[in-house]
ZAMARGU-4260 file (C-alpha; in steps of 0.2 Angstrom, whole numbers, plus 5000, padded with zeros to 4 digits):
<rodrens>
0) 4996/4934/4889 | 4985/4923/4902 | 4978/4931/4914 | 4966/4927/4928 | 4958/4936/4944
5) 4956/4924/4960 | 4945/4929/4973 | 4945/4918/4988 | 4932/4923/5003 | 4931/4917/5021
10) 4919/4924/5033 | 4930/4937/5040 | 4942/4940/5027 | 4943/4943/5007 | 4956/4942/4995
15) 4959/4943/4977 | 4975/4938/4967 | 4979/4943/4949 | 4989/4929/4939 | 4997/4934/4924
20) 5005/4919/4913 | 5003/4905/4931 | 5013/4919/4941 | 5006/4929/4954 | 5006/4950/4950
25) 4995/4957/4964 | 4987/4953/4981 | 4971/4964/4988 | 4964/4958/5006 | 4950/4966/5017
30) 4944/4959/5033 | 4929/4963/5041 | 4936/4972/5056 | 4948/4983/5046 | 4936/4987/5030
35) 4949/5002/5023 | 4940/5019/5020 | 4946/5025/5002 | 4933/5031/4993 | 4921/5033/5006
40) 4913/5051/5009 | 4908/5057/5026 | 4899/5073/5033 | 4912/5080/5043 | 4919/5093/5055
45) 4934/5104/5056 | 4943/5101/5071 | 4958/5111/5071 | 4965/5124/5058 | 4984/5123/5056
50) 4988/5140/5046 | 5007/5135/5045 | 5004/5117/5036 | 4988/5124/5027 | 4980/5110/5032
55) 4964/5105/5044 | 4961/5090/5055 | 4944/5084/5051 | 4933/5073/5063 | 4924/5060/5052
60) 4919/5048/5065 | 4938/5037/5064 | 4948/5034/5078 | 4960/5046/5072 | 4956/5064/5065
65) 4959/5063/5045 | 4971/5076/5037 | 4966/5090/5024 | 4976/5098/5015 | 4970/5117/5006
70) 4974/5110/4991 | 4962/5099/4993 | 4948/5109/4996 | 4935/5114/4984 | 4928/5133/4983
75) 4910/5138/4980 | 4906/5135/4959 | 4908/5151/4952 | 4899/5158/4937 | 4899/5147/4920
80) 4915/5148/4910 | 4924/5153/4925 | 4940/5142/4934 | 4928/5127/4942 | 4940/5125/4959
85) 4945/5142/4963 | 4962/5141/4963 | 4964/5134/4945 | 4981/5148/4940 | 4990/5136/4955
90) 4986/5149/4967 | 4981/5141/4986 | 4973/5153/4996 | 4976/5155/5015 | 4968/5139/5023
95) 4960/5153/5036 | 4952/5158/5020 | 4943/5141/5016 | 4937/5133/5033 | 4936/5139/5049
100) 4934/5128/5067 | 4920/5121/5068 | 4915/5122/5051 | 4904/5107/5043 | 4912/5100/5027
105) 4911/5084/5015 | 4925/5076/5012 | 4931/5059/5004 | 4946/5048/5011 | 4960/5048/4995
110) 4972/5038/5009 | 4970/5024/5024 | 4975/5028/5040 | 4994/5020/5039 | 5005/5018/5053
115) 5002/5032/5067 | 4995/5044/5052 | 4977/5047/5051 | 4968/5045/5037 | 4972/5056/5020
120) 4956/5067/5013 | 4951/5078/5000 | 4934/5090/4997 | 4936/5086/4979 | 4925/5074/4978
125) 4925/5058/4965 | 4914/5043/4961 | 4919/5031/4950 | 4910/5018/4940 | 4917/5004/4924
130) 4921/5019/4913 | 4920/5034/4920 | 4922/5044/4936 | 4910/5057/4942 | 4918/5075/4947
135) 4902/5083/4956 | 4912/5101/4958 | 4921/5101/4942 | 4914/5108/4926 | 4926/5095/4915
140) 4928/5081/4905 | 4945/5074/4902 | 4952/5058/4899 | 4966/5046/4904 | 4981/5047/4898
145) 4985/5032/4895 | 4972/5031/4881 | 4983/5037/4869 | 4975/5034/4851 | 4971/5053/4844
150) 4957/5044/4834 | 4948/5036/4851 | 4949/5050/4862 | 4939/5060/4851 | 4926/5049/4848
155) 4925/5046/4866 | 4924/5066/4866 | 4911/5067/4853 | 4901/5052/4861 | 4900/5060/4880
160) 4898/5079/4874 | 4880/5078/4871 | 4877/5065/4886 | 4884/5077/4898 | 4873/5092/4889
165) 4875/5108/4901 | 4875/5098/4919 | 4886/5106/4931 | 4896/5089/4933 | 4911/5085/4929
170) 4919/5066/4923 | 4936/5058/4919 | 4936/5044/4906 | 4944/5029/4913 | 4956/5017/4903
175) 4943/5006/4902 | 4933/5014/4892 | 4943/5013/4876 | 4933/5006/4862 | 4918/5007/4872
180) 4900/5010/4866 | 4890/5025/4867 | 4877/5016/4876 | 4889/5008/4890 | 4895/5026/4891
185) 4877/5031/4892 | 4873/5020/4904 | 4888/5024/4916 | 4883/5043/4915 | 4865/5038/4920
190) 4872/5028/4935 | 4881/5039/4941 | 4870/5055/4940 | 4858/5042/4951 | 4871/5039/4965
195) 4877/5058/4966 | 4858/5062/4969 | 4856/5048/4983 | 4873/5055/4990 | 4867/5074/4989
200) 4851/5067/4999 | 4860/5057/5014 | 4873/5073/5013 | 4856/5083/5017 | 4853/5072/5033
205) 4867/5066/5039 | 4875/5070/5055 | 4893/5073/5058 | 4906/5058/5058 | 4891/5049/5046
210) 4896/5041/5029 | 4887/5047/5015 | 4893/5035/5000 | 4902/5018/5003 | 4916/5010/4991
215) 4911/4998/4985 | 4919/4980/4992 | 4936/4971/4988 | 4928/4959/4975 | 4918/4972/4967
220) 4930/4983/4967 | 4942/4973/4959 | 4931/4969/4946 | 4926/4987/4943 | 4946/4995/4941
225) 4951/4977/4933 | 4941/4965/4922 | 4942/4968/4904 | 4944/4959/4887 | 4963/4954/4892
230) 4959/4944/4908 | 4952/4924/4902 | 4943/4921/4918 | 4935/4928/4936 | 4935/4912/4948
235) 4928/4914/4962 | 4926/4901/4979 | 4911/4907/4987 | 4894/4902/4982 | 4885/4920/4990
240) 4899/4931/4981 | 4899/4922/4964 | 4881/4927/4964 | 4885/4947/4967 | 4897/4946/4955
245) 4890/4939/4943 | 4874/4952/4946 | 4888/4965/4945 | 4897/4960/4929 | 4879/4957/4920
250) 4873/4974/4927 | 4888/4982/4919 | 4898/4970/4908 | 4888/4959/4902 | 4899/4957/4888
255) 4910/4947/4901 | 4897/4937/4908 | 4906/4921/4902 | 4920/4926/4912 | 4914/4922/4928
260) 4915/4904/4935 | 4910/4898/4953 | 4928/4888/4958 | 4921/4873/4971 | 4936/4860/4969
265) 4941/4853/4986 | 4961/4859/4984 | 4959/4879/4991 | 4958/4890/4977 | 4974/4899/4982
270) 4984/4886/4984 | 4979/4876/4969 | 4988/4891/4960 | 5002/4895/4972 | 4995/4909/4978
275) 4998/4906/4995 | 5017/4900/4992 | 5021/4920/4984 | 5013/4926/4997 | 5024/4919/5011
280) 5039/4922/4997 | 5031/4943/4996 | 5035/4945/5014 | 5052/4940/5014 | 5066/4953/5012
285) 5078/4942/4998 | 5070/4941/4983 | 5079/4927/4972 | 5083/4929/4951 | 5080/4916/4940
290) 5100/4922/4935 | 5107/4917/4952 | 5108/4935/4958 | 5094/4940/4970 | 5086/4957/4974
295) 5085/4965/4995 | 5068/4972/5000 | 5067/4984/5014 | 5052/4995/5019 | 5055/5008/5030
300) 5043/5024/5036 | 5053/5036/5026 | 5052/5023/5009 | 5058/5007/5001 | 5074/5002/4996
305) 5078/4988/4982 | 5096/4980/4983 | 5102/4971/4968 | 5117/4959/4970 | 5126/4947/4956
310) 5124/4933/4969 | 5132/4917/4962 | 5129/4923/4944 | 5146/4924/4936 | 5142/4926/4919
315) 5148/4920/4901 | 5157/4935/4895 | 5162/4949/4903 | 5161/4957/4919 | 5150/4972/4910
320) 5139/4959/4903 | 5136/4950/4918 | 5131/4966/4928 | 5119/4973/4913 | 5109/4954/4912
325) 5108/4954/4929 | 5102/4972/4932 | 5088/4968/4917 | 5082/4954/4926 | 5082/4962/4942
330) 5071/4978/4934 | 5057/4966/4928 | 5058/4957/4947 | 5057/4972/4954 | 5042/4979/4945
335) 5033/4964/4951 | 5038/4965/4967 | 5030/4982/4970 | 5014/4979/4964 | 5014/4961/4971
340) 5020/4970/4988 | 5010/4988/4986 | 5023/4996/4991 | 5020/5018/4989 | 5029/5031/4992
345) 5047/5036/4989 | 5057/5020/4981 | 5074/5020/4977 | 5083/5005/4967 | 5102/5001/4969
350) 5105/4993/4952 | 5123/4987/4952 | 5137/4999/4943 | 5138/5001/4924 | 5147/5009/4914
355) 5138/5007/4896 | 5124/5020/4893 | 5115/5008/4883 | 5114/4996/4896 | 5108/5010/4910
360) 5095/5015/4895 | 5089/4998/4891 | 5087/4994/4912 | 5076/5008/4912 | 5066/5004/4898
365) 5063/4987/4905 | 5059/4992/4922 | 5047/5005/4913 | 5041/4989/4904 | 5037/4981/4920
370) 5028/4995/4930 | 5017/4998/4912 | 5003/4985/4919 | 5003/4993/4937 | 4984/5001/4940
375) 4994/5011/4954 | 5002/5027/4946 | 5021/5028/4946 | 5035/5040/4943 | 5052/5036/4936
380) 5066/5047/4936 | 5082/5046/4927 | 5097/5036/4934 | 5112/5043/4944 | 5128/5042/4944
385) 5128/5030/4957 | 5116/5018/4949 | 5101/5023/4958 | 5083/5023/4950 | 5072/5037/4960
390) 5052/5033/4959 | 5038/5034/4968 | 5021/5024/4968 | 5005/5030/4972 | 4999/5019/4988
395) 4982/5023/4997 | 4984/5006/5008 | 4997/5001/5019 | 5008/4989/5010 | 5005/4969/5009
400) 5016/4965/5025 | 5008/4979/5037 | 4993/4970/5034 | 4998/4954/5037 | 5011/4957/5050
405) 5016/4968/5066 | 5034/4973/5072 | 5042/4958/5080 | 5040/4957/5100 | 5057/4953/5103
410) 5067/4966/5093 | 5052/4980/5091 | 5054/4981/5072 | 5074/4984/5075 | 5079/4969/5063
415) 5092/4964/5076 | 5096/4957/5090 | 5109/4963/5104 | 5121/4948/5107 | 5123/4936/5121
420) 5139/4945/5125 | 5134/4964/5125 | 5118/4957/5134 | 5132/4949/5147 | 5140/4966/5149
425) 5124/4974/5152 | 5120/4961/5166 | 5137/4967/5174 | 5135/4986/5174 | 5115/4982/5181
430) 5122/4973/5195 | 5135/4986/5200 | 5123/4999/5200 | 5110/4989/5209 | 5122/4985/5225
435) 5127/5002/5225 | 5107/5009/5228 | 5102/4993/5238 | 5109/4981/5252 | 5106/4964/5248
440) 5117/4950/5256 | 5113/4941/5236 | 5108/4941/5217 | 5098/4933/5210 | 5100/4935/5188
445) 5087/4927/5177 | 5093/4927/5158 | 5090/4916/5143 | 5098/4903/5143 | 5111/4907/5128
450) 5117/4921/5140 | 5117/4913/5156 | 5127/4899/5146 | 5140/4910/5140 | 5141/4920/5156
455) 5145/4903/5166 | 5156/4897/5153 | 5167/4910/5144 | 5163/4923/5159 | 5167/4913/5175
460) 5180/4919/5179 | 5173/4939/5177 | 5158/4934/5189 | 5170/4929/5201 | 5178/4944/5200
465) 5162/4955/5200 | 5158/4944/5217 | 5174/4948/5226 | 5172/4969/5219 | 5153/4969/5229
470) 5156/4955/5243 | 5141/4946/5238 | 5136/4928/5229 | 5129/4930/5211 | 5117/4915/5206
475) 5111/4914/5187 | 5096/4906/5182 | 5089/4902/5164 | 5072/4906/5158 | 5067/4899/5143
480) 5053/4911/5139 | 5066/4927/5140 | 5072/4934/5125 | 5089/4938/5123 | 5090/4954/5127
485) 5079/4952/5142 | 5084/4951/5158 | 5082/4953/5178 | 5093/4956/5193 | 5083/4952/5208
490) 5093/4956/5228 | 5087/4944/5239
</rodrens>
């Protein structure tokens, strides 16, 4: 498989793509007014104790006060060989117990501010680096799951063990540290045991609201959770970032120095490989199939709904078989479409109706199939009854089109418009109940012009009833810049 990580930069806004096989998978952008927060730690401040959510709200210098959960929060280290979090039988204490108002605290934000939600934190703290992820309260070392060779995760065992020796820290070994050697490993313990001292010393002076570690940013990042042996090439548009990343990468890849190429062709980086296309085609609700049939996207607060119809696909065989290649097709689309989207949070996929349990099997397998490249952590239950595929997604930012996008003016994010004939109705009940609170010896209505058309065409002859019912002269006037639904009635 081809794959390739785009980054394009502009002075006030990044983006990276990841193109597997010429298509695009996943879409990142950060803007300099709106840099996200994940990963940031901050010295803050307990605002408010909420004993029946056992939860805080913690002032960290945002616009918003950040949630904390109690689950969240780490207890003092207690004595060698004991539990390293306090609560480690799945006991929570009382929230009372663990923070009081008032009380100063350090905390990292695990989730944006999203919506009308302040931001997501949590007191366990984490750093990661290329292979590794520093746990400063936890007396651990574990290792991803997805490393599943027997063989490997005890070497990777054996190898860290004596790295580690008896510090109090704790790490996580990352995916990408499978068939690593000691001495990478070795040097990601050493860098991290660095920044968790620089952290401890801006903790020790900081005030509250201050950040006391940054994220790292979006190309860095990227490159950090993403380049490994399996992706061909980094290209990069920007002369200043190719140099960081390529001071990054040799810093800590240098084994994937050659992957990193400065892109300077006069054809936009992003369109040259239709980048910008899928990204005006991500924002869309309809999703088309290659097999006629086509997919319906809806996000809403609550979570994300995947529609699959047959469309114009009729199939060779049967019925049976045209539902099961269509619902196959639509697994692996829809897969794409979450990562290419980043869309979290409870998602619920309508295949269509089948009645083989092979076929329901097999869909499964390839949507599994799909979401098995996904870097964010998902969830798949088994199918119902009904056809429907419960999952959820891990998402720490808002999706791709509450970035780019806001709720439309005219319908305020409703999706629909009221027609020119319920807005004509509405038009007539206003004017009764305005001559009935005002003297006026006339109206005057100002409409958009689809309304006042229909209202002087198909509705003449109910205006000229409404004008004898209040013994006064109606006169409609169109206004281009109104919506349809807006409207004024104005006595004169």
């Amino acid at each position: 498989m081809s794959e390739e990580i785009l980054i394009n930069v502009t002075p006030r806004e990044t983006r990276v793509g990841v193109v597997e096989n010429g298509m695009l998978q996943e879409v990142h952008v950060e803007r300099a007014s709106r840099r996200g927060y994940v990963g940031n730690i901050y010295k803050g401040r307990v605002q408010r104790v909420m004993p029946g959510m056992q939860a805080v709200f913690v002032e960290i210098g945002l616009e918003r006060a950040a949630f904390l959960h109690a689950s969240d929060i780490v207890r003092p280290l207690p004595p060698e060989g004991a539990e390293s979090n306090g609560n480690g039988n799945g006991h929570v204490p009382s929230i009372s117990e663990l923070v009081h108002e008032g009380q100063e605290i350090v905390v990292q934000v695990v989730k944006d501010p999203i919506s009308t939600k302040g931001a997501r934190l949590s007191a366990h703290l984490s750093i990661p680096s290329r292979y590794l992820v520093l746990l400063p309260y936890a007396r651990t070392l574990g290792i991803s799951a997805r490393i599943e060779d027997e063989a490997e995760r005890q070497r990777l065992r054996d190898v860290l063990t004596p790295l580690i020796g008896d510090t109090p820290l704790g790490y996580i070994v990352r995916t990408n540290a499978e068939g690593q050697s000691a001495e990478s490993l070795a040097f990601d313990v050493t860098y991290l045991s660095k920044v968790w001292r620089v952290v401890q010393e801006n903790i020790a002076k900081a005030r509250v609201g201050e950040r006391v570690y940054e994220e790292l940013s979006l190309p860095l990042r990227s490159l950090r959770d993403m380049l490994n042996e399996d992706i061909e090439k980094v290209r990069v548009d920007s002369r200043a970032t190719f140099e960081n990343v390529v001071k990054f990468v040799h810093k800590f890849m240098p084994n994937l120095d050659d992957r990193i190429e400065h892109y300077d062709g006069e054809r936009p980086i992003f369109d040259l490989y239709g980048v910008e296309d899928e990204m005006q085609r991500a924002l869309k609700k309809e999703v088309p199939l290659k097999s006629g049939g086509y997919l319906i996207v809806d996000q809403t607060e609550a979570m994300t709904t995947i529609d699959v119809n047959t469309g114009a696909y009729l199939g060779t065989r049967n019925l049976e078989e045209t539902v099961y290649r269509t619902n196959l097709e639509a697994a692996q689309a829809a897969a794409r479409q979450l990562r290419l989207r980043n869309l979290g949070g409870i998602i619920i996929i309508d295949f269509i109706d089948m009645s083989d349990e092979e076929h329901k099997r097999q869909v499964l397998r390839m949507l599994g199939k799909g979401l098995a490249r996904d870097h964010a952590k998902t969830t798949v239950y088994p199918m119902s009854a009904l056809g429907l595929v419960e999952m959820t997604r891990k998402r720490t930012t808002e999706s791709l089109a509450r970035q780019l996008c806001e709720p439309c003016p005219t319908c305020s994010g409703r999706g629909v418009l009221k027609t020119a004939e319920t807005v004509t109705y509405e038009i007539f009940r206003e004017i009764t109940r305005a001559v009935r609170q005002f003297n006026a010896q006339k109206l005057l209505v100002m409409a958009n012009p689809a309304v006042v058309n229909r209202i002087l065409e198909e509705e003449s002859s109910a205006v000229a009833e409404l004008e004898e019912f209040i013994s006064k002269s109606i006169r409609f006037q169109a206004e281009e810049h109104y919506s349809q639904e807006q409207f004024d009635v104005v006595l004169l």
